[in-house]
C-alpha positions as CSV (number, residue, x, y, z in Angstrom):
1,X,0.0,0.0,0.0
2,X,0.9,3.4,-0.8
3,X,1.9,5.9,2.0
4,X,0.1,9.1,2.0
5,X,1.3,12.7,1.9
6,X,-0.9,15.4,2.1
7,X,0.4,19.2,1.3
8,X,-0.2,21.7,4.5
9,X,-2.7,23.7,2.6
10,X,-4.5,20.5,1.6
11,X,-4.3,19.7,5.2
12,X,-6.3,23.0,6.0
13,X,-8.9,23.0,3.5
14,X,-9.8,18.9,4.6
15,X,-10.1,20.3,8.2
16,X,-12.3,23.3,7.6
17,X,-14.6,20.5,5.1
18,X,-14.3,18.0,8.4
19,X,-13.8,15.1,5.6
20,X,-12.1,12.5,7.8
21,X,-8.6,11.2,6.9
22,X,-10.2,7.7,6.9
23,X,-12.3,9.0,4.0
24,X,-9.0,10.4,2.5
25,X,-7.4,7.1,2.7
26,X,-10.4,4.8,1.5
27,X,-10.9,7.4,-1.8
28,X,-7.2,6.9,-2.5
29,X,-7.0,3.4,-1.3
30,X,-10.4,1.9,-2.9
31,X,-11.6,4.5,-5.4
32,X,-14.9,4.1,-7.2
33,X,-13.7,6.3,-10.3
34,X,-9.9,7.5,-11.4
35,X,-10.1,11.0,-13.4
36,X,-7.6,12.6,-15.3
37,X,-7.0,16.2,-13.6
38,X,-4.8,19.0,-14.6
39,X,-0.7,18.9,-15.2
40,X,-0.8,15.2,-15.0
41,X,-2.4,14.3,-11.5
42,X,-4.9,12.0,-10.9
43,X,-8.5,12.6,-9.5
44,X,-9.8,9.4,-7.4
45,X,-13.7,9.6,-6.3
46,X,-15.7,7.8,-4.1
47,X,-19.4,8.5,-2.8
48,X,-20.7,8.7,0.6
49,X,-24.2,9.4,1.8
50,X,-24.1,12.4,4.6
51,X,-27.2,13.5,5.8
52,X,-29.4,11.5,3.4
53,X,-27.7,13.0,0.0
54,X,-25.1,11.6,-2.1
55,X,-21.9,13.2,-2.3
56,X,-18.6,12.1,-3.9
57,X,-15.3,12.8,-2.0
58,X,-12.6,14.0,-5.2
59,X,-9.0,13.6,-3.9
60,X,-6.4,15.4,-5.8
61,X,-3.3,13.7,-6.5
62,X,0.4,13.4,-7.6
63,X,0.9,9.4,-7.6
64,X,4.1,8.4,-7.0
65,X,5.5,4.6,-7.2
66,X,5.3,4.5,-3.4
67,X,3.6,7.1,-2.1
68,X,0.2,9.5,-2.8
69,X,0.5,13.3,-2.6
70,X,-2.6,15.0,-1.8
71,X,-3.4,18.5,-3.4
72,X,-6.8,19.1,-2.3
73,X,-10.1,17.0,-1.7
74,X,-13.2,18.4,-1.6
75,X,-16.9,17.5,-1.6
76,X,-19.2,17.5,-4.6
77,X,-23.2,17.4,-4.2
78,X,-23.5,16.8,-8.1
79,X,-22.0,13.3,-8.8
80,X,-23.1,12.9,-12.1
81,X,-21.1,15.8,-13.5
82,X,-18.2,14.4,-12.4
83,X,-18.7,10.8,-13.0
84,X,-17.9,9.3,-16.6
85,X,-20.1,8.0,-18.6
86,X,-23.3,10.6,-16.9
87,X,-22.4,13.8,-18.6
């Protein structure tokens, strides 16, 4: 398993979301969907349900071999924009 790194600003903006870290690790760990994102990171997405609505956690990335850096993760309330194949 990859080790995970996650950028002091990333850090920040996950604590003032309250996304868990376990959330952080199961997104990168187990994703549902893999999305190409900007200068060649990675985008891995998984949904929850909170509060009775389906969100879907999108975890920035630089992949290393060994390791996972994060960028930024954030919440989306409209998973079908960002899923593939629901455009």
């Amino acid at each position: 398993m990859k080790s995970i790194e996650i950028i002091p600003l990333a850090l920040k903006k996950i604590e003032q979301r309250k996304i868990s870290r376990e959330w952080i690790e199961e997104t990168l760990n187990s994703p549902e969907q893999i999305a190409e994102g900007y200068q060649g990171r990675k985008i891995r997405q998984r949904s929850y349900t909170i509060s009775g609505k389906k969100m879907l956690l999108r975890v920035v990335v630089d992949e290393e071999k060994d390791r996972f850096i994060v960028i930024t993760a954030y919440l989306a309330s409209r998973v079908e924009r960002y899923q593939e194949g629901k455009r």
